[in-house]
Backbone as a ProteinNet text record, in pm:
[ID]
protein_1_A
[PRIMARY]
XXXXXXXXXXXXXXXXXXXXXXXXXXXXXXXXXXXXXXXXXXXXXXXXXXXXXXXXXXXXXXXXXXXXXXXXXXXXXXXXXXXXXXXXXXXXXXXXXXXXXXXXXXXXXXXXXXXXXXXXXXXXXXXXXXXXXXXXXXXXXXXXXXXXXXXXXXXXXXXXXXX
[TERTIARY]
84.6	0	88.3	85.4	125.4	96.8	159.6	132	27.6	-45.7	-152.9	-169	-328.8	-262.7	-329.5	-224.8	-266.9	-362.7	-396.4	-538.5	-441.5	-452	-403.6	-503.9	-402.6	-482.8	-385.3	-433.2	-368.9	-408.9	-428.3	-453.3	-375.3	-254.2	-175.4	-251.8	-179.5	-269.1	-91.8	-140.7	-3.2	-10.3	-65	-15.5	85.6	104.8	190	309.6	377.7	468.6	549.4	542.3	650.9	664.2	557	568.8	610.1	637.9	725.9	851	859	1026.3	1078.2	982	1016.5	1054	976	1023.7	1131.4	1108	1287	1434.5	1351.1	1509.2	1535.5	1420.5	1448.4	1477.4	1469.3	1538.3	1707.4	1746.8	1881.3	1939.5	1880.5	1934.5	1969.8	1908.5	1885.4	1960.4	2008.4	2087.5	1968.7	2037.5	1906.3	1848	1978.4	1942.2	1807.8	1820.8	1688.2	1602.8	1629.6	1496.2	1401.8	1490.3	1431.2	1385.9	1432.3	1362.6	1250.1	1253.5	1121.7	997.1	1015.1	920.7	875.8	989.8	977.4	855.4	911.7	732.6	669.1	654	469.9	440.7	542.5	491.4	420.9	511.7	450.3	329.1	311.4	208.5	78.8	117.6	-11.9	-25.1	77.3	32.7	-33.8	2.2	0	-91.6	-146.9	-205.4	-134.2	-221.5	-218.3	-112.9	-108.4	22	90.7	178.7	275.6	313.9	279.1	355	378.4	351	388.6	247.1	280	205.2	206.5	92.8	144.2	91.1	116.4	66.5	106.5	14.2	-5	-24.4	45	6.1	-23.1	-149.7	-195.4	-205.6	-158.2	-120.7	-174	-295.1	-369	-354.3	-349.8	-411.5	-294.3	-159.4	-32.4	32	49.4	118.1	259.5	307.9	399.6	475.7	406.5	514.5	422.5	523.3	456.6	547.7	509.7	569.9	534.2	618.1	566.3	633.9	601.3	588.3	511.9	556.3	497.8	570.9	486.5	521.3	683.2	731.3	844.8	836.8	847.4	815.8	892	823.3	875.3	871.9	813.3	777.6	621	566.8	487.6	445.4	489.9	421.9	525.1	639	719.3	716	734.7	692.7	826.3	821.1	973.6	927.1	978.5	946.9	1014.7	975.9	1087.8	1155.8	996.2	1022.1	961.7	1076.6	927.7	1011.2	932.7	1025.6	915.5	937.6	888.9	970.9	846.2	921.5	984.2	1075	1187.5	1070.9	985.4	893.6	797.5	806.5	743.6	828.1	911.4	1059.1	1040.9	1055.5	1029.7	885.9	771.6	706	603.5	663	555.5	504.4	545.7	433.1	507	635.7	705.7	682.7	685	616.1	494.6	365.5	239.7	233.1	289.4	340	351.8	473.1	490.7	415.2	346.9	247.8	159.6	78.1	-2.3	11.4	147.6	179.3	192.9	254.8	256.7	108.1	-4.4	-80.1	-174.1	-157.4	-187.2	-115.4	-3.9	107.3	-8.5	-5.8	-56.5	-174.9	-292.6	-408.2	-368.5	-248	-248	-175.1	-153.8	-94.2	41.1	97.1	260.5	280.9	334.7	412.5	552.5	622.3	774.7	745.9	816.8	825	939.9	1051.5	1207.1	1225.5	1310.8	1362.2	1500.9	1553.8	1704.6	1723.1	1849.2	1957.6	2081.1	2094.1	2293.3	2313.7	2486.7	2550.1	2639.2	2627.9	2691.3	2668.7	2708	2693.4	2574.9	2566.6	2457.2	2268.7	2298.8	2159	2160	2260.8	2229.1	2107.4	2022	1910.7	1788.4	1818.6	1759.3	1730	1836.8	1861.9	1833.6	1867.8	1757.6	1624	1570	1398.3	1356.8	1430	1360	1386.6	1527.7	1556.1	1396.5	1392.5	1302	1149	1162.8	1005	983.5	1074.1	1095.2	1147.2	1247.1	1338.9	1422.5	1456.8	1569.6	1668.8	1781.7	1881.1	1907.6	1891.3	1886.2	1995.3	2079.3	2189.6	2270.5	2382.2	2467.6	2583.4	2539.1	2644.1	2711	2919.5	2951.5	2947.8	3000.6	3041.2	2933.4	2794.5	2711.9	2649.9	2700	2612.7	2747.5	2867.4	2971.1	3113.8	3219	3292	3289.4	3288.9	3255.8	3090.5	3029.5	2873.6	2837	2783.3	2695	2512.6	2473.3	2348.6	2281.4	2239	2166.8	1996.9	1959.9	1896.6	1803.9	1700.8	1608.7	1523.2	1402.6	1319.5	1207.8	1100.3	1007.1	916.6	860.9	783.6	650.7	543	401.9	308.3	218	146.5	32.9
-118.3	0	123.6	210.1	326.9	468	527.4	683.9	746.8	795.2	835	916.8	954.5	1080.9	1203.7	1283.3	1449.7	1485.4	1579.8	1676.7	1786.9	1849.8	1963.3	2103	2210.3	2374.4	2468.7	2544.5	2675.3	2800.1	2841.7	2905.3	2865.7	3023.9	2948.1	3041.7	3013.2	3012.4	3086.9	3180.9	3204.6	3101.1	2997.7	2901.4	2840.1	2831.7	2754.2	2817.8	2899.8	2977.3	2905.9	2863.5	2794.3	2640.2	2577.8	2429.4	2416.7	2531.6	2572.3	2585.6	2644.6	2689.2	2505.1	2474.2	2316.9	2260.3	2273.5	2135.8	2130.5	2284.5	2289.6	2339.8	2352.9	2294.7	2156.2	2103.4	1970.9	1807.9	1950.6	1835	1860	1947.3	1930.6	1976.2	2046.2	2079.6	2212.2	2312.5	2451.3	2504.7	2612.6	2671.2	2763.5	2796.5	2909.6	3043.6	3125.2	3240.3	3125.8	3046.2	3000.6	2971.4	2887.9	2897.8	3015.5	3116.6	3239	3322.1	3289.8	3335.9	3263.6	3140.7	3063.4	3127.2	3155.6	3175.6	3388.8	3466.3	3592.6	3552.9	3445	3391.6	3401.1	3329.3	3311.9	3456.9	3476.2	3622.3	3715.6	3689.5	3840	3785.4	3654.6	3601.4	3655.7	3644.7	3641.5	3806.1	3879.7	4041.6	4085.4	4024.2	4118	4025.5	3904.2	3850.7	3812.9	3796.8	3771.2	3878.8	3973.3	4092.3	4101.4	4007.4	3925.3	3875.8	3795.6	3716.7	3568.4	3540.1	3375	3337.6	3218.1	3134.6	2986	2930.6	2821.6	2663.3	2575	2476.5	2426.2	2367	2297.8	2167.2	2018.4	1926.1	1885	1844.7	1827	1640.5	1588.2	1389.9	1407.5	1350.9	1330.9	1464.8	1513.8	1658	1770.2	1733.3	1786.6	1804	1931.1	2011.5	1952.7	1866.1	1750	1781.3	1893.5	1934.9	2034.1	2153.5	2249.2	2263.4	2355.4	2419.3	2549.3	2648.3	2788.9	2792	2908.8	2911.4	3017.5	3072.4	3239.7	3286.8	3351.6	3399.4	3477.2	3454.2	3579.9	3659.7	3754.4	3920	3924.8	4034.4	3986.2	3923.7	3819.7	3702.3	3672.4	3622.2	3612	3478.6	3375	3279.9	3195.6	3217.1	3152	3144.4	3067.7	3043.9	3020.9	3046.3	2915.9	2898.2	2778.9	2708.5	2725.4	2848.7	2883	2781.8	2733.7	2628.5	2516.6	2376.4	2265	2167.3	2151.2	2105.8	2023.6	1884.5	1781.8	1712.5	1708.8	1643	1520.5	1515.1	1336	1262.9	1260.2	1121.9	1092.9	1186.3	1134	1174.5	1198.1	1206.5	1036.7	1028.7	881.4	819.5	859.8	797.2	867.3	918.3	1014.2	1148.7	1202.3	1348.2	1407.6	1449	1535.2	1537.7	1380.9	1419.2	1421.1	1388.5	1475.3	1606.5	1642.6	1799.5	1868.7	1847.6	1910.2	1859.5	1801.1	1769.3	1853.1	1867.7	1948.3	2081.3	2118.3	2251.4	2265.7	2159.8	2224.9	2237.2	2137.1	2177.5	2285.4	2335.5	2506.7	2608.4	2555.7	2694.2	2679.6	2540	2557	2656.5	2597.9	2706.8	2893.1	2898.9	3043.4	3095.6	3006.3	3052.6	2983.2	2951.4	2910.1	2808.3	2807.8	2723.6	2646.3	2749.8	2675.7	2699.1	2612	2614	2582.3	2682.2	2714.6	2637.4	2532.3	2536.7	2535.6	2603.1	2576.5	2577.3	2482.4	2400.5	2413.9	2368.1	2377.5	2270.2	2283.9	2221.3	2110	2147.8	2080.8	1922.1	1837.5	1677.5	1661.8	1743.5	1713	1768.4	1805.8	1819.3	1737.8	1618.1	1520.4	1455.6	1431.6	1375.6	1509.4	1623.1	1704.7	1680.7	1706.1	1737.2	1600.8	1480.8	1352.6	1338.2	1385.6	1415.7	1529.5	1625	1712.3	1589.9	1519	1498.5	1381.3	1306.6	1149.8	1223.8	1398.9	1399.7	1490.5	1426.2	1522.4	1707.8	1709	1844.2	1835.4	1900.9	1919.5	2011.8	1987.5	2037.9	2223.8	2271.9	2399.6	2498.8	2479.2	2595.6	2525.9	2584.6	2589.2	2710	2740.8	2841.1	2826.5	2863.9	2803.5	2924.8	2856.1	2972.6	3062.6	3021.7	3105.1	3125.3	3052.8	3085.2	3095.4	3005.6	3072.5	2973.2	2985.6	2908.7	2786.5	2708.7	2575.5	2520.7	2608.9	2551.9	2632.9	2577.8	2681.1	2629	2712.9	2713	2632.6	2539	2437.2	2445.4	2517	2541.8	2442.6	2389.6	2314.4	2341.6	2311.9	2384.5	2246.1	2257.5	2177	2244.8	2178.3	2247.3	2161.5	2258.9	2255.6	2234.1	2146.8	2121	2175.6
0	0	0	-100.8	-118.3	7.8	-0.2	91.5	61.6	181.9	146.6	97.8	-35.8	-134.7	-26	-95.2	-59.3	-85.4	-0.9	-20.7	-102.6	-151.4	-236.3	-217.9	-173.5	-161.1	-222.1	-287.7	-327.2	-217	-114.2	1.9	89.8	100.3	245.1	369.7	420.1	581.3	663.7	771.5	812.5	909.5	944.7	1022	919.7	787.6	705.7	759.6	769.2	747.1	830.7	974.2	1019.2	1004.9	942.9	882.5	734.6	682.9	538.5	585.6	668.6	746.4	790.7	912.6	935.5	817.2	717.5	603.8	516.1	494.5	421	473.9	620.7	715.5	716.7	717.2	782	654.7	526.2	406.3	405.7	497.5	489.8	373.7	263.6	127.7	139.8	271.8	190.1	358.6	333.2	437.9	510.2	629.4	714.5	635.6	525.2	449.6	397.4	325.2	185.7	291.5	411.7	505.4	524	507.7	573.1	398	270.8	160.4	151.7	199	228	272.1	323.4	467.3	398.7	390.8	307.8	215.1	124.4	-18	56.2	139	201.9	243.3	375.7	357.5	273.1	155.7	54.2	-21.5	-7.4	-69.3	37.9	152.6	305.8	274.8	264.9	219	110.1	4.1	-129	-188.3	-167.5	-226.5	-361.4	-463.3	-613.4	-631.6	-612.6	-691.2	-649.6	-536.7	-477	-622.1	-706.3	-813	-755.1	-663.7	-583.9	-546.3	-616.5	-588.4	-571.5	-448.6	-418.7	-445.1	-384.2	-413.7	-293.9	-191.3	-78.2	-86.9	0.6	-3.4	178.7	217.1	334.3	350.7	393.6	414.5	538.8	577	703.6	803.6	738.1	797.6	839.2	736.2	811.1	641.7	647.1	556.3	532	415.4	425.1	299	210.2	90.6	25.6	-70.1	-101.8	-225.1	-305.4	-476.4	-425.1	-490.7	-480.1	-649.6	-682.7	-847.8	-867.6	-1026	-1087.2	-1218.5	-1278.7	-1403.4	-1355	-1469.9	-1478.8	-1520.7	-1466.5	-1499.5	-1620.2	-1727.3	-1893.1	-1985.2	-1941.7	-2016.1	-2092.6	-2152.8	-2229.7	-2134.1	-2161.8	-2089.8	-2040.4	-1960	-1933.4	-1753.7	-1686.7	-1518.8	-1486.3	-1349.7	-1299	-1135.5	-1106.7	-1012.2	-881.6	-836.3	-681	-596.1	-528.1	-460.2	-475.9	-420.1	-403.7	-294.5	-188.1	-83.3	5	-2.8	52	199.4	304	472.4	395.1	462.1	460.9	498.8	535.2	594.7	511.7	381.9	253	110.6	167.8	-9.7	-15	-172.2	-265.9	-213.4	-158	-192.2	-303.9	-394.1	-519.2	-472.1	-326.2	-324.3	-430.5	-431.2	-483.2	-622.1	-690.5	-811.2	-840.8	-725.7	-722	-746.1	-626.8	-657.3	-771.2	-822	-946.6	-1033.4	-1042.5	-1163.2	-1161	-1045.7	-1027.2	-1029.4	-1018.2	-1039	-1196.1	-1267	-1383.3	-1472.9	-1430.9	-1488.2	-1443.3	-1300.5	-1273.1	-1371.1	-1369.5	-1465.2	-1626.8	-1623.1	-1761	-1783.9	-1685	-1687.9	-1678.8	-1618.3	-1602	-1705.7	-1837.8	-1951.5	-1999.8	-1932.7	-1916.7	-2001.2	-2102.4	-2183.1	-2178.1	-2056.2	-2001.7	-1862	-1787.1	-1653.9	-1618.9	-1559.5	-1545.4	-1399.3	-1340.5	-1217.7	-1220.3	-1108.6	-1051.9	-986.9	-986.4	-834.3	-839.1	-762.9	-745.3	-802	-850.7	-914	-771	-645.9	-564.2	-547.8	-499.9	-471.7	-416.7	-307.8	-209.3	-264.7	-404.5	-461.4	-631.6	-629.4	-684.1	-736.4	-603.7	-579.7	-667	-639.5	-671.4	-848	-870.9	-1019.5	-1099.3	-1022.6	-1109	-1079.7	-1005	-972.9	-1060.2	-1102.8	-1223.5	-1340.2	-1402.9	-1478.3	-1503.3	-1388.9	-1417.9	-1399	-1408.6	-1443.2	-1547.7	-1670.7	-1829	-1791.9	-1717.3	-1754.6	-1806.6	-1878	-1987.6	-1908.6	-1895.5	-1816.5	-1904	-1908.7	-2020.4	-2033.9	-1869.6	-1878.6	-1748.8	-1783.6	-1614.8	-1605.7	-1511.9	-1467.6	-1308.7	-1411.4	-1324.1	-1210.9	-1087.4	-964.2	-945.1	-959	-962.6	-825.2	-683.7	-559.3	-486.2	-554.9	-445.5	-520.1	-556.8	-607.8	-580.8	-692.6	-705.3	-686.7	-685.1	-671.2	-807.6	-916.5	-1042.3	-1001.5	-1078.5	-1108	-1207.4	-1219.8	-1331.9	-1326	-1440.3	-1517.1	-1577.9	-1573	-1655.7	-1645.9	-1771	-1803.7	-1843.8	-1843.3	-1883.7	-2005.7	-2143.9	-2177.8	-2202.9	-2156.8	-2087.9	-2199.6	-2229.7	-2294.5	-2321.2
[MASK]
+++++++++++++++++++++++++++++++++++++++++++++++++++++++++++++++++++++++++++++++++++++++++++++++++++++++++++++++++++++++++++++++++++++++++++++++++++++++++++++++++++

């Protein structure tokens, strides 16, 4: 028997804000600054609403906020999105939320126009795992740049295109 599926909401709640902070501390991928750009999204999302530019995607597993996508047009763009965040608790990484998740996000992007949907990661060891979970859910690796967060870490670039 598989994990149980998500309830899915686009409405965050400022109770999210510190179980967004919990989860992508607690994948061990992202340092305290990205904890805390974390947590800034929701914010400007809980202020500004829609003209914030962020938007989210909630996954609720028996009643506990267990992985989320945040995502939004790029300013300039015609119909091109990119995928801020998407950060799933360790007590459900590999059992499919994550690529629930993004599925469901890309076919929101789709409804809101979006024809590409941009994510990026580091080029470091320790987001390996990262960069074959875009790869095994059709991203095309699109760019890399090196030394781009701090020598020896670049920026890798992939892009999905949206049906």
């Amino acid at each position: 028997m598989g994990a149980p599926l998500p309830q899915f909401r686009q409405s965050v709640e400022p109770s999210d804000r510190l179980r967004i902070r919990e989860i992508v501390v607690s994948t061990g991928a992202f340092s305290t600054e990205e904890a805390d750009i974390a947590v800034e999204l929701v914010d400007e999302r809980l202020s500004r609403g829609d003209a914030s530019g962020y938007e989210f995607l909630l996954a609720d597993v028996e009643g506990r906020l267990s992985g989320y996508t945040c995502f939004g047009r790029i300013p300039g763009t015609a119909s091109s999105f990119d995928l801020y965040w998407i950060a799933v608790a360790p007590g459900f990484q590999r059992t499919g939320l994550g690529s629930l998740l993004l599925g469901e996000t890309e076919r929101i992007c789709a409804e809101f126009g979006a024809t590409r949907l941009y994510a990026d990661t580091s080029s470091r060891g320790s987001y390996e795992a990262a960069r074959g979970f875009y790869e095994r859910n059709g991203y095309r690796r699109e760019a890399f740049l090196p030394d781009f967060y701090q020598p020896g870490d670049g920026k890798v670039i992939y892009v999905k295109v949206l049906r």
